[in-house]
N, C-alpha and C positions, 0 to 999 in steps of 0.2 A: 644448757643444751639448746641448740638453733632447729629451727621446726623442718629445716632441710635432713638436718641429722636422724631425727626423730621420723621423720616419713622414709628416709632410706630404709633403717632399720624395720620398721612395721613392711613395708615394700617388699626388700630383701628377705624378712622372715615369710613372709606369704609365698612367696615365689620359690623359694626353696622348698620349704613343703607342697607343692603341689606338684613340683618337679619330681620330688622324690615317694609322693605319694601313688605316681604314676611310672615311676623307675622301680619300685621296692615291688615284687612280683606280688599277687595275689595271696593272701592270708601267709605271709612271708613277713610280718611284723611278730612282733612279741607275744606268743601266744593268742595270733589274732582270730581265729576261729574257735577258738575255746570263747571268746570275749564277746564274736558275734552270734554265736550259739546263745550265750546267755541271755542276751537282748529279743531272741528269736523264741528262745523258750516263753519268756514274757509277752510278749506280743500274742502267741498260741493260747497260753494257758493264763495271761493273766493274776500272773501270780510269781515268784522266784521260783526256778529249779529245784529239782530234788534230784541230787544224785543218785540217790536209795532206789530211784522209780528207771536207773538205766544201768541195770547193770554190767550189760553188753559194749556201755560204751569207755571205751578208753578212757579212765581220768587222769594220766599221764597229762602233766600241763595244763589242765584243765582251770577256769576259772569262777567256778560255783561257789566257794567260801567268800569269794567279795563281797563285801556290801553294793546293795544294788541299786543306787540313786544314777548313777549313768547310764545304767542298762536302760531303765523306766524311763529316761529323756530319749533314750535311741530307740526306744521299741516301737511308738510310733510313726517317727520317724523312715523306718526300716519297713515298715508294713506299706509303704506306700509300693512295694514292687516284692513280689516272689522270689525274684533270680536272686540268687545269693552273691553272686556277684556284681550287680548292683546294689544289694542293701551294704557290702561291706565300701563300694569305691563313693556311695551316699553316706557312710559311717566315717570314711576320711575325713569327705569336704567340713560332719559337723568337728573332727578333732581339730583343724583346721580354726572352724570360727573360734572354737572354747579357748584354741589358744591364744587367739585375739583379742579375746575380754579380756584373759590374763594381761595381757601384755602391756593394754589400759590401765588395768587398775597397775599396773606395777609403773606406769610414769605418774599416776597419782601421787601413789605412796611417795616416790623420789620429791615431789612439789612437796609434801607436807614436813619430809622429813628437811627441806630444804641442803639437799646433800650437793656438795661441791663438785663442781667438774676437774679431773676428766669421767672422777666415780661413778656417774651417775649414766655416763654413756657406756663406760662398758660395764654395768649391770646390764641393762638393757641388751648390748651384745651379745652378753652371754643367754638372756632370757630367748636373743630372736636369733645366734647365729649359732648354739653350743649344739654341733653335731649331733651329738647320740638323740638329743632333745628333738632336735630338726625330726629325726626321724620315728622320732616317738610319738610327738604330735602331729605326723601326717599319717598314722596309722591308726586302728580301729584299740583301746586300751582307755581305761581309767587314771591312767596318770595323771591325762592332760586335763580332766575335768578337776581334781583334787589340785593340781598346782596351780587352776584358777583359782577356784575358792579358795585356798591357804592366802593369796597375794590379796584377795578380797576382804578377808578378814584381818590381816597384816594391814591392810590399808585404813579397815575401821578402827584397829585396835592404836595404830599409831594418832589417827582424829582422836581420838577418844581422852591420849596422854593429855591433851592440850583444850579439854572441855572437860566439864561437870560429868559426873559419873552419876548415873538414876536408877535406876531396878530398869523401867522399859528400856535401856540402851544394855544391859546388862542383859536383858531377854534377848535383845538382838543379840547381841554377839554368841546367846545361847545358841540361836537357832540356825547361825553362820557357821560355828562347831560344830554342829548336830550335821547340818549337809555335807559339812570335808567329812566326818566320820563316815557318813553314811553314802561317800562315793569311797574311799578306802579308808581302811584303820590306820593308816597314815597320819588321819586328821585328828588324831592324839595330840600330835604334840604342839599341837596351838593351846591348849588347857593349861599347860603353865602358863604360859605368855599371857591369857588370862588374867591367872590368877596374881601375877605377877601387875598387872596392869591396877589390878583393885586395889594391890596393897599401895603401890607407889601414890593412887589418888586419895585412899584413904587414912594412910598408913598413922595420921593424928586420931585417930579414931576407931579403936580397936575390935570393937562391937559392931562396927558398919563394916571392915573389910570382913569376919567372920562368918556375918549374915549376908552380905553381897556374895561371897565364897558359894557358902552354902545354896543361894539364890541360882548362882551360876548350876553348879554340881546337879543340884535338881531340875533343874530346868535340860541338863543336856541327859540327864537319865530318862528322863520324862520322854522325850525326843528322840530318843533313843535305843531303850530296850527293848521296843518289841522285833527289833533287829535281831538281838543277841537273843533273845527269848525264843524267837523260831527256832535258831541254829541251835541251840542245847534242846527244845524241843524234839525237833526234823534228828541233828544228827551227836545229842548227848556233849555237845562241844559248843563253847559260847562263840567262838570263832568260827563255827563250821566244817568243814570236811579240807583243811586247808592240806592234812599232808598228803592230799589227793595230787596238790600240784609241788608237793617238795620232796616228799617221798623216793623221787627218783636220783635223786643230787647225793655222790658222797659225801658219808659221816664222819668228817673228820674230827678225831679226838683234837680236843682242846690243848692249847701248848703256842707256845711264840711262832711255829711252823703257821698253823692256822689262823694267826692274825696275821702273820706275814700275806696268806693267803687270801685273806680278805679284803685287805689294803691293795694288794696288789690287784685283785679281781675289782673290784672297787673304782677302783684310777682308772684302769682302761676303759672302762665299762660308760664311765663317768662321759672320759673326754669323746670317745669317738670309736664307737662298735654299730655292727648291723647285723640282720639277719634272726632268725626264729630265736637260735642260742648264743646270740653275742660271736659268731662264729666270724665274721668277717670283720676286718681287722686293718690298721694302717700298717706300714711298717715301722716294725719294732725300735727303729731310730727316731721317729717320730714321735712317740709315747717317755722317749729316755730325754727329749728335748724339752717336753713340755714337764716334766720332773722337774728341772732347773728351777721354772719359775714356782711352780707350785709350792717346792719347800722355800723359796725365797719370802714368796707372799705369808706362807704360816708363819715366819721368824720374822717377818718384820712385822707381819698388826701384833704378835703378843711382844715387841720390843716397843710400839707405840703407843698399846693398851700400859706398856708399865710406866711409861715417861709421862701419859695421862694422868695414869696412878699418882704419881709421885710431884704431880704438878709442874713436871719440865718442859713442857707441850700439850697441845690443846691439839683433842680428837677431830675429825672432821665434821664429826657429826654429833649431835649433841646426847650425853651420856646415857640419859632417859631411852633414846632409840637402841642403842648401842647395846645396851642390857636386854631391851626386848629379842633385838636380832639374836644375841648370843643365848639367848636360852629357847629359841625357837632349833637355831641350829644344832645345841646340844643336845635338845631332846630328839630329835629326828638319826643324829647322828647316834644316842643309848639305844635308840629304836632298831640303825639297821645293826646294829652289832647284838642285841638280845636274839635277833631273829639269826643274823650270820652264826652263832654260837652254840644253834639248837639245828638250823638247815645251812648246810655250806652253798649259801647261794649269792654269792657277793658282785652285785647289781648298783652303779653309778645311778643308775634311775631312781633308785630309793630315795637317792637324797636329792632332789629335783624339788619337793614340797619345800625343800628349804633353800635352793639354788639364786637367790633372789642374796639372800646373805654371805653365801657361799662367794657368789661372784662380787660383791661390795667389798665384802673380806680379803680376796682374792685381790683384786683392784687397790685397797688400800695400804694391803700389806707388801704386795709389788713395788708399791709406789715411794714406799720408805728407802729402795735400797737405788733408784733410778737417778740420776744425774737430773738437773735441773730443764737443762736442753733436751733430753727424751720426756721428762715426766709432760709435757705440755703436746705431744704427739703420741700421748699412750693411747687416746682411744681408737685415733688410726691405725697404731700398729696391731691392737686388739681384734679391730675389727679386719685387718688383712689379715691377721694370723688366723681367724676364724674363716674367712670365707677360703683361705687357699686346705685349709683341713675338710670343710665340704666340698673344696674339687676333688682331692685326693680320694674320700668319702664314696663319692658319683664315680669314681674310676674302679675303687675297688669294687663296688657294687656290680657295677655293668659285665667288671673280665669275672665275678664270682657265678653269675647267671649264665654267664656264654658256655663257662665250663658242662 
C-alpha cells in the first residue's frame, strides 16, 4: 500500500464523517440521546445511572445496561458546556478522533500481519468508507470506542503470535479485554482469540497454557466484576436493565422465517442504513447488487480456506493470523445471533468489533472468483463502489429530512 493510498483513505474517512456528522440532524444517530444522557448522568452524579431513580423517564431505547467506559471518557469532556447541543455535536468530533486511532492501529495490524495487496487496501476501505460505519462513528454511541479497542487488542494479540508470551504481556492483554468489555459486551469475543493465542504459544507445554488461561481469566474478572456486580446489585441482572432498550422489538418465535430475518436485517443494516431506526435506506436494487459479491466473497475464502487445507494453494496470509481472525469473527458473529434469538433486533453494527476481518474476508474471498486483469484494480473499484454508496447515502439522508 503507497502512503498516497493510505492518506486518501484516513482523509476521505474524516471528511466524510464530519460531513455527515453535521448532515445527520440532531440526536438523529442510533439512540443518540439515550447515549448522551448517560454521559450527562455521569458528569452530575458522578457515578453510572440508575434507571430505578427515573421512573418517569422513557426507557424506550434507552442506553443504561452499557458498560460505561465511554460515557466516563465523554463526561468530562461534555461538561465543558451546558447546551446539550453542543455537548452532543463536541460528542461527534470525539467519535470522530476514536475512529482515527482505530483506524491506526488497523494499518498496524496489516504491517505485522504482512497482508498482500490489494487485501490490505480494501480492509481499510471498508474500515474508513463502509456507510453504515461512516455514520456510526460521526455520531454520539459506543460502537466507535469498542471497535477501537478490539482493532487495538487484535493488533497486540497478532505482535504477540511472533514473540515470547510472559504473565505481564498476558496482564496486558487482560487489561486491553477488560476496557473492550467495559465500553460494550461486545468485547467478549476477543477472550477466545486469547485464549487461543496461549495455546498456539504454549501449546508444548501443557501446564503453562492452563496457568497463563487461568492468569488471563482472573485477571479480566478482576477487572471486571465490579461492573457486573453493580448491575445484579442496582438491578438483580448481571447485565443490567438491558430489556429496557429491547423490550420494544417484535418476539419472534424461532424457526428458518427468523433467521431468514435476521440475515436479512443484518445485510442491510451492515452495508448502508441511516436514521434513529435504520429507517432510511438505499434503493432496494442497490442492497440486491451488493448480495452478488457478498455470497461470491463467502464461497470463495471457504473454497480457498479448503485448497489451503488440502495443500493445493497457499493462503494469503499466514495460518497463525488466519485462525486468530476466524475465531474472533465467529465469536462476534455466535454473539449477534444468541442476542438476535432472545430480541429480534438484527443490526449490521454488531458485527463492526469484527469488521476488520469481515472486510479481509470479504476482499479475499471476492478475489478467488475475479479475472486476473480486475483482481489488480480491486481496491479502486472497492473504494468507487464505496464512496458512490455514500453519495447515494448523503442523498437519501438530505430528501429524508426535507420531508
Amino acid at each position: 500500500m503507497t502512503k498516497n493510498t493510505f492518506f486518501f483513505l484516513l482523509a476521505t474517512g474524516v471528511i466524510l464523517r464530519i460531513f455527515f456528522s453535521f448532515q445527520i440532524p440532531e440526536f438523529a444517530g442510533n439512540d443518540e440521546l439515550a447515549h448522551l444522557r448517560y454521559a450527562q448522568h455521569i458528569a452530575a452524579e458522578k457515578k453510572p445511572p440508575n434507571l430505578n431513580n427515573y421512573p418517569k423517564e422513557d426507557p424506550a431505547g434507552n442506553e443504561y445496561f452499557q458498560p460505561p467506559l465511554y460515557y466516563l471518557l465523554l463526561a468530562p469532556l461534555i461538561a465543558i458546556s451546558s447546551n446539550p447541543s453542543n455537548q452532543l455535536h463536541l460528542a461527534r468530533i470525539v467519535s470522530i478522533i476514536i475512529w482515527s486511532l482505530g483506524f491506526y492501529f488497523a494499518i498496524k495490524l496489516i504491517s505485522i500481519i504482512k497482508l498482500r495487496e490489494p487485501h490490505g487496501t480494501v480492509a481499510l476501505a471498508f474500515l474508513a468508507l463502509l456507510p453504515t460505519y461512516i455514520a456510526n462513528s460521526a455520531t454520539v454511541n459506543n460502537d466507535t470506542l469498542t471497535i477501537s479497542l478490539t482493532l487495538l487488542t487484535l493488533f497486540y494479540i497478532a505482535e504477540l503470535l511472533n514473540k515470547k508470551l510472559t504473565p505481564a504481556k498476558i496482564f496486558g492483554l487482560s487489561a486491553l479485554t477488560s476496557l473492550t468489555i467495559l465500553s460494550k459486551i461486545t468485547g467478549l469475543i476477543l477472550l477466545p482469540a486469547v485464549i487461543w493465542l496461549i495455546y498456539y504459544k504454549l501449546k508444548r507445554y501443557p501446564k503453562q497454557v492452563i496457568t497463563h488461561t487461568l492468569i488471563f481469566i482472573a485477571s479480566i474478572v478482576l477487572l471486571t466484576n465490579w461492573w457486573f456486580l453493580y448491575n445484579f446489585l442496582t438491578y438483580q441482572n448481571f447485565l443490567g436493565p438491558i430489556t429496557a432498550s429491547t423490550a420494544t422489538f417484535t418476539n419472534v418465535p424461532f424457526d428458518i422465517y427468523k433467521l431468514y430475518l435476521i440475515a436479512r436485517g443484518t445485510f442491510f443494516t451492515f452495508w448502508a442504513s441511516y436514521g434513529p431506526a435504520n429507517q432510511i435506506r438505499l434503493p432496494m436494487y442497490i442492497y440486491l447488487l451488493l448480495l452478488l459479491p457478498t455470497v461470491l466473497s463467502i464461497l470463495g475464502f471457504f473454497l480457498l480456506l479448503y485448497k489451503d487445507f488440502r495443500k493445493r494453494i497457499k493462503f494469503p496470509i499466514q495460518s497463525k493470523y488466519i485462525y486468530t481472525f476466524l475465531i474472533v469473527l465467529f465469536a462476534n458473529i455466535f454473539l449477534l445471533l444468541i442476542f438476535n434469538l432472545r430480541w429480534h433486533q438484527p443490526l449490521g453494527r454488531y458485527l463492526y468489533p469484527s469488521l476488520f476481518e469481515v472486510a479481509l474476508f470479504w476482499s479475499i474471498g471476492l478475489n478467488t472468483f475475479l479475472p486476473k486483469t480486475i483482481q489488480k484494480h480491486m481496491s479502486k473499484l472497492v473504494i468507487t463502489m464505496m464512496l458512490i454508496l455514500n453519495l447515494l447515502g448523503a442523498v437519501a439522508i438530505i430528501n429524508y429530512y426535507k420531508l
